[in-house]
Structures are given as C-alpha cells and as structure tokens.
N, C-alpha and C positions, 0 to 999 in steps of 0.2 A: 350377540351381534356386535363386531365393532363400527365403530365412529370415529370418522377421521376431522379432526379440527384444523382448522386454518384463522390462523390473524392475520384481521384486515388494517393496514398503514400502522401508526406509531404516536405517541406521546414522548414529552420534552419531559412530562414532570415527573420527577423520581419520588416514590415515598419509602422511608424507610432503607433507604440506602440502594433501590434495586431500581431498574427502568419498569417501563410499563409492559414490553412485552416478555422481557426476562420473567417478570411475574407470572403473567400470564402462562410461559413454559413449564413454570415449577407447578402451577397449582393444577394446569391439566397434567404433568406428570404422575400425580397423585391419583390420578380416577382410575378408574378399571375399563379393559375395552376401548382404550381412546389412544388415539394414533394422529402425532400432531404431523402434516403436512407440509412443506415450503411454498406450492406452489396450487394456485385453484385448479390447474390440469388436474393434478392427483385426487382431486375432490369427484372424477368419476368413474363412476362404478360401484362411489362406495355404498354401503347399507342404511348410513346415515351421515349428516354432517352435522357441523359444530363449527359455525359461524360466527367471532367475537371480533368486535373494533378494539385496539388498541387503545383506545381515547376515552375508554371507559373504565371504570375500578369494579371488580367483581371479589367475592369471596369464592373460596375453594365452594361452599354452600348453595351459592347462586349457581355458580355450577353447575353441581350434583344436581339441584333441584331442576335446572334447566334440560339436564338429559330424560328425565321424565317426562317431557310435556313436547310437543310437536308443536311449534309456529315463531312468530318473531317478541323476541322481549325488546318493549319498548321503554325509555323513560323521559317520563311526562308529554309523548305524542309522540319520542325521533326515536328509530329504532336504532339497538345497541347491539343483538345480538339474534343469532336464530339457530333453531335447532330442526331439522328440516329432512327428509328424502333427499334421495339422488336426482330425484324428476323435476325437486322442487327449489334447487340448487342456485340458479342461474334468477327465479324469482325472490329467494332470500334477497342473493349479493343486490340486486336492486333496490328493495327495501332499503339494505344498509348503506347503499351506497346515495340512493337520492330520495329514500322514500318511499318509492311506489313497492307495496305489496301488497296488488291484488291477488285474491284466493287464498292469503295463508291467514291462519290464525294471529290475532295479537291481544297483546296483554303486559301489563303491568308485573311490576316484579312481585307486586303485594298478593298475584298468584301462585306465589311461589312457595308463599308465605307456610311454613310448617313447622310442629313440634320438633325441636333437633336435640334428640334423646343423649347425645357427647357431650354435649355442651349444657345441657341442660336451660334449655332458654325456645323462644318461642316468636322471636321479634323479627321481622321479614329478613330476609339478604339482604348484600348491602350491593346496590348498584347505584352510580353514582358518575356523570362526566368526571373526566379529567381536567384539572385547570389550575392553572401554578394560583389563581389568586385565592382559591381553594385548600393549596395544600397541607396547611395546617389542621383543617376542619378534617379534609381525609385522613390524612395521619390519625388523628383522632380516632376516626370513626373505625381504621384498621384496628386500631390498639382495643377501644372499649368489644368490638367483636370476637376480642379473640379471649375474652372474659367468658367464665362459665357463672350461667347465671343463678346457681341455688349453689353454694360453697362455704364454709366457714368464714366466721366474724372479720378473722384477722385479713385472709385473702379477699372478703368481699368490701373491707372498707377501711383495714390501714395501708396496705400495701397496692395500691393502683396508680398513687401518685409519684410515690417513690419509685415504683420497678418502672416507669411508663420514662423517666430520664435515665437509667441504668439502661433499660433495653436501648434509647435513642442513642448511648455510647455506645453500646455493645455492639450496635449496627453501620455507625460512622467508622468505627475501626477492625471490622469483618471480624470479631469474634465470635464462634458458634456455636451456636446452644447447646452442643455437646462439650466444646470447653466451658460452658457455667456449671454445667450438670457434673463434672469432672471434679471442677471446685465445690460443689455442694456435698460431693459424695467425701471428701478429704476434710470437710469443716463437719461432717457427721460422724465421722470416725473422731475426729478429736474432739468432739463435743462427749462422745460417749466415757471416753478416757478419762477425760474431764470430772466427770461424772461420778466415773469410778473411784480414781482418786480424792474426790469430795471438794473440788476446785469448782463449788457449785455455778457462780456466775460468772467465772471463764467458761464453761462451756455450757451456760445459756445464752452469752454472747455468744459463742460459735453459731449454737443451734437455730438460734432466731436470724444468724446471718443466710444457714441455710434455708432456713422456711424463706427467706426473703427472694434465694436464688432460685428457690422449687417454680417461685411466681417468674422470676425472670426469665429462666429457661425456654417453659413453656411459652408464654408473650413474645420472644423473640423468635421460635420458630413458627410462628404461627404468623406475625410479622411479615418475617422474612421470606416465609414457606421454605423454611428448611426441615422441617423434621425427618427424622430418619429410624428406621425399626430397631436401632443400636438404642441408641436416644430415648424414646420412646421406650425401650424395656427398663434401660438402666434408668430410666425416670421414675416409671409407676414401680418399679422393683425397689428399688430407695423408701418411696413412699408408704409401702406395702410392709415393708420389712421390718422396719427400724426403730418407729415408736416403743413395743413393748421392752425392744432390748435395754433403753434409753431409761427406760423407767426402771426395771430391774435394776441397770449400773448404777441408778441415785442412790438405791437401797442398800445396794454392798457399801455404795459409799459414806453412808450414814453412820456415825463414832459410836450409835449406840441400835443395832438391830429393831427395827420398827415391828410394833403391834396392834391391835388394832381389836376390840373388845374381845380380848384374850384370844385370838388367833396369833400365831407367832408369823417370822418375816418369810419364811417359806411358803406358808399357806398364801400370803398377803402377795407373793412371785405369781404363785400361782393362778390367782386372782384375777391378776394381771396378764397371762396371757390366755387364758382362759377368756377372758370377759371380750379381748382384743380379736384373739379369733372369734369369739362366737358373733361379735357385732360386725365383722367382716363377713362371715357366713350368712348372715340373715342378708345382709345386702346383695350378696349373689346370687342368693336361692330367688330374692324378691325378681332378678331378670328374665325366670321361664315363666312370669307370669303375664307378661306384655315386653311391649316396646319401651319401656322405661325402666328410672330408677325407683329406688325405694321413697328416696329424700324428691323424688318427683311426683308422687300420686299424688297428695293432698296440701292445703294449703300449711296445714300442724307439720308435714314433714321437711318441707322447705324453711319453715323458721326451724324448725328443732336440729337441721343440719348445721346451722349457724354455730350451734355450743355443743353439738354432741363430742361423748371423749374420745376427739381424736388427736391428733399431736398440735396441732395450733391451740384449741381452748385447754388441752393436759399443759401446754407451757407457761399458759398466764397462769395456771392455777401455779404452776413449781417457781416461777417469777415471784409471782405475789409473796408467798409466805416465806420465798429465803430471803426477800428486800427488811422483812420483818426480823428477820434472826431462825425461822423455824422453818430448815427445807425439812426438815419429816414430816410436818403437818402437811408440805406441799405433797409428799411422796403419797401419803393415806389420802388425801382431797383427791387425788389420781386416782388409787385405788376404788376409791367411792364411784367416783364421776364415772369411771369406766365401766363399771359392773351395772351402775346402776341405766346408763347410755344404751349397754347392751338389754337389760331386761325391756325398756320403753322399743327397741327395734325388732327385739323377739315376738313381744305384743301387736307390732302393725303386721307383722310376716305373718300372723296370726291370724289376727285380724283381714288382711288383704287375700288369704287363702280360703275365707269365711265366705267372702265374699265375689271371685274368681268361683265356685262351686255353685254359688246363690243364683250369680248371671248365666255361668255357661260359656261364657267368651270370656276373651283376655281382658285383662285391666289398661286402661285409658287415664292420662296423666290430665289436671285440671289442667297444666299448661298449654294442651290440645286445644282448647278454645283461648285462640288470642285475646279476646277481648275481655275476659273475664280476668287472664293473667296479667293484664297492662291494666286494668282499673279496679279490681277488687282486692292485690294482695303485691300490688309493685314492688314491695322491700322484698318479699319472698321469691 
C-alpha cells in the first residue's frame, strides 16, 4: 500500500545545517511506499496519508514507527502529526491545524516507543517542537540519536564529544559523509602500509584517525540524513574487512617473526583470520534466530561488546604495548584476545540455539522491555 505524505507550514530553525522541511524530504525519502505530495488536493484518493507539521523535529524512526499505527501523534496534548485514511484526511488536517480531532485515535510518541534492532537501543523517538530557543538542546538530541546504543568502549565513550564538533564542521561547510568515508578509507590504507613497514605509531596515528572518522561518517549522515547505499557499503565494507588484514601487516612488520607457545608466525596469521571470521560468523548466524543481535539478547552481551576483539579494543591492546617498546607482545595480546572473543561468542550462538529449541519461538532481546533496559543495566 502506498502513502502519500504532505508537510504542513514551515520552521525558521535550522539544525545541523538543514531547514526543517528539507529534513523532513530526506528522511521520508528514506521510507518505502511513501510518496511526498506538494499540495493536500493530491492527498485524495490516496490509501493512506502522512500528515507532519514542519514545526516539529522527528526522527527517520518516529516515522517508520508512525506508519504502523493509524491516528494522530500528539506532543504533550497539541497534535504534531497523523497517520490516517483517505476518509479521515480532512479530520486529521483539523486536528493539526486547531486541534479538534474527533473520532481519530491519539497518542503520545512514547507509543511508539520500540526495540530498534539497527541501532541497537530501545528509548522512544524523538519528537520534539521546533524552537530557536531550543536549538542547541535539539541539535543534541539529533546527535545523541544517531548513537547506537550497545557498541565498543572507544565508540561508546571517548569519541562522542569529539566527533559531535568534527560532524558540527563537517555540516557548516557541506561536506559529505561520503567524503569522510573516502578519507577514512586512504588513512586505512596507509595505516596498513604503516604497519608493514614497522612504522608502528605512524600508523596507529592513521588508524585511530580512521576509527575516529568511522564515528563521524556515520553521525553526519544520520545528522544530516544523507546516507546513501554507496556510503553505506563502502562504510560497513571498510569495517568488515580490514581489521584482520591490519593485524597480519604488524606481524610481517615485526624485525623478528612472532610466536607464541611454540606455534610459529603463520600458524599465529592464521589464528587471526580464522578467529575474525569465525566471530563474524556467529554474529550472523545469531540473526535467524529473532529480530536482533547477538551483542543484544542479554545484559553479559551488551557489556562484553564493549572489549570484544574487534578493531577498537585490538588497537588499545597494539597501542599499549608499542608505547612500552614491545609491539609483538601487542601483536600476540591480539592474537589472544581475538580467538579467545571468538570462543566466548561461539558459546552464546550455542547457548542462544539451546535455548530458541527449548521455547520454540524466536529469541527476544532484554532491551524489548524499556523499562528494564533504562533501569537495570543503563551502561549496557
């Protein structure tokens, strides 16, 4: 079924470099089945409509969530948006326009409120008036949203402050998340080089500049709502690929062939992609078994994502010990942490199949009850 959407009037306040309804364009260009309209004539006939004031800030999520649910979204008693029939069209725009909606459903945004399995987080949409005295607080509140909420150390708690002024440049001066991503992919290449050569903390500066732009990338298009299916591959393709190779080149780079209780630096390669695949594997296979991740069922998997071996906590570890004089001991504390990351994820895939068999139904994330996930286990 399509759904035609129309914006109603406008805002003054800009966040993030964009007006309020340009926003609004990008983020229903995003949806599936939705067809944005100029004018409320074209609003009949259709199957369904999508009803949004200008004057209000939504996430792409609010949204999504609002195409599911038939009546008007209200916030805190004035209605902001509606989701409606062709019949019931002319009683939305009323609502939004003075208020009065008799016969249609309403509700708060905190109905909306659901597990968001991408993002890995669980805390309502963000709907929120528009208002310049406001615009800092929104700005904010755009940036902390576009945060996924169970992710490693380094992304969940040194790089928020930092990339949150880099994206606020990147946005004042229209640069696009595909040129960060462009530059992140150039500073991983020469971080590898780096590597090779044995130019250890030149290109762990590189690589940490990169991990720093992986965060920005992302933050800015989500921001800005520019993402793009280019972007988006050469993002998670980056991501996906690259660690094991990274680790390898430290090893060639190494003056003296690393071992490690009597395994020679081959077997110790091996190890290394071996262990990297197979803890990418369990994370995928963990996806047919519900609507979530692996690092999402349980409260142990959400901290244990925090330092699992993946290229953020493998960097501190090869940081640490070349600041000491010894990157081989970084290179084997790699090889440890990796293998050993992969057997603890092989154990839950284990485990979480034990237990999918046991119920009979799919597996359900704790972070499915809000309330338990905001007060029993917040850091996670």
């Amino acid at each position: 079924m399509t759904t035609r959407a129309y914006i109603i009037g406008d805002s003054a306040v800009m966040l993030w470099g964009i007006s309020a309804r340009e926003r609004l364009r990008r983020q229903l260009a995003s949806l599936p089945d939705l067809v944005l309209v100029d004018s409320r004539d074209e609003l009949e006939g259709a199957e369904s409509a999508l009803l949004l004031r200008a004057d209000y800030l939504y996430e792409v999520r609010t949204l999504s969530a609002l195409m599911t649910r038939r009546g008007v979204l209200e916030h805190e008693g004035n209605a902001a948006a509606a989701h409606v029939t062709a019949s019931e069209v002319s009683a939305a725009m009323s609502a939004l326009e003075d208020g009065d909606a008799a016969g249609l459903d309403r509700f708060e945004v905190d109905a909306l409120q659901t597990f968001e399995s991408s993002l890995r987080r669980t805390d309502p949409p963000t709907l929120a008036p528009l208002k310049d005295a406001d615009r800092a607080a929104l700005s904010n509140r755009l940036y902390g949203s576009a945060y996924k909420g169970v992710t490693d150390l380094v992304t969940k708690f040194w790089w928020p402050k930092p990339a949150k002024r880099v994206v606020a440049w990147c946005a004042d001066r229209h640069i696009t998340p595909n040129m960060v991503t462009v530059t992140g992919l150039l500073l991983m290449l020469l971080a590898g080089w780096c590597f090779y050569e044995g130019a250890y903390l030149t290109g762990l500066l590189a690589g940490w500049i990169m991990t720093f732009l992986d965060t920005v990338d992302g933050k800015l298009a989500r921001v800005t709502v520019k993402s793009s299916r280019v972007g988006h591959w050469l993002d998670h393709g980056m991501d996906l690929i690259h660690p094991p190779f990274w680790y390898w080149l430290w090893g060639l780079g190494l003056a003296v062939p690393p071992t490690l209780w009597g395994f020679d630096a081959g077997t110790l390669y091996a190890w290394i992609f071996v262990g990297y695949v197979g803890g990418r594997l369990a994370e995928g296979l963990f996806h047919f078994l519900g609507d979530l991740s692996l690092f999402t069922w349980r409260p142990f998997d959400a901290y244990f994502r925090l330092i699992t071996g993946r290229r953020n906590p493998s960097l501190i570890l090869l940081t640490l010990f070349t600041l000491i004089g010894r990157p081989d001991w970084g290179f084997l504390a790699v090889v440890i942490w990796t293998v050993a990351s992969t057997v603890v994820l092989v154990v839950r895939l284990l485990q979480s199949l034990a237990v999918r068999q046991f119920k009979g139904e799919p597996l359900t994330s704790w972070m499915a009850d809000p309330m338990r996930a905001a007060s029993d286990h917040p850091v996670a």
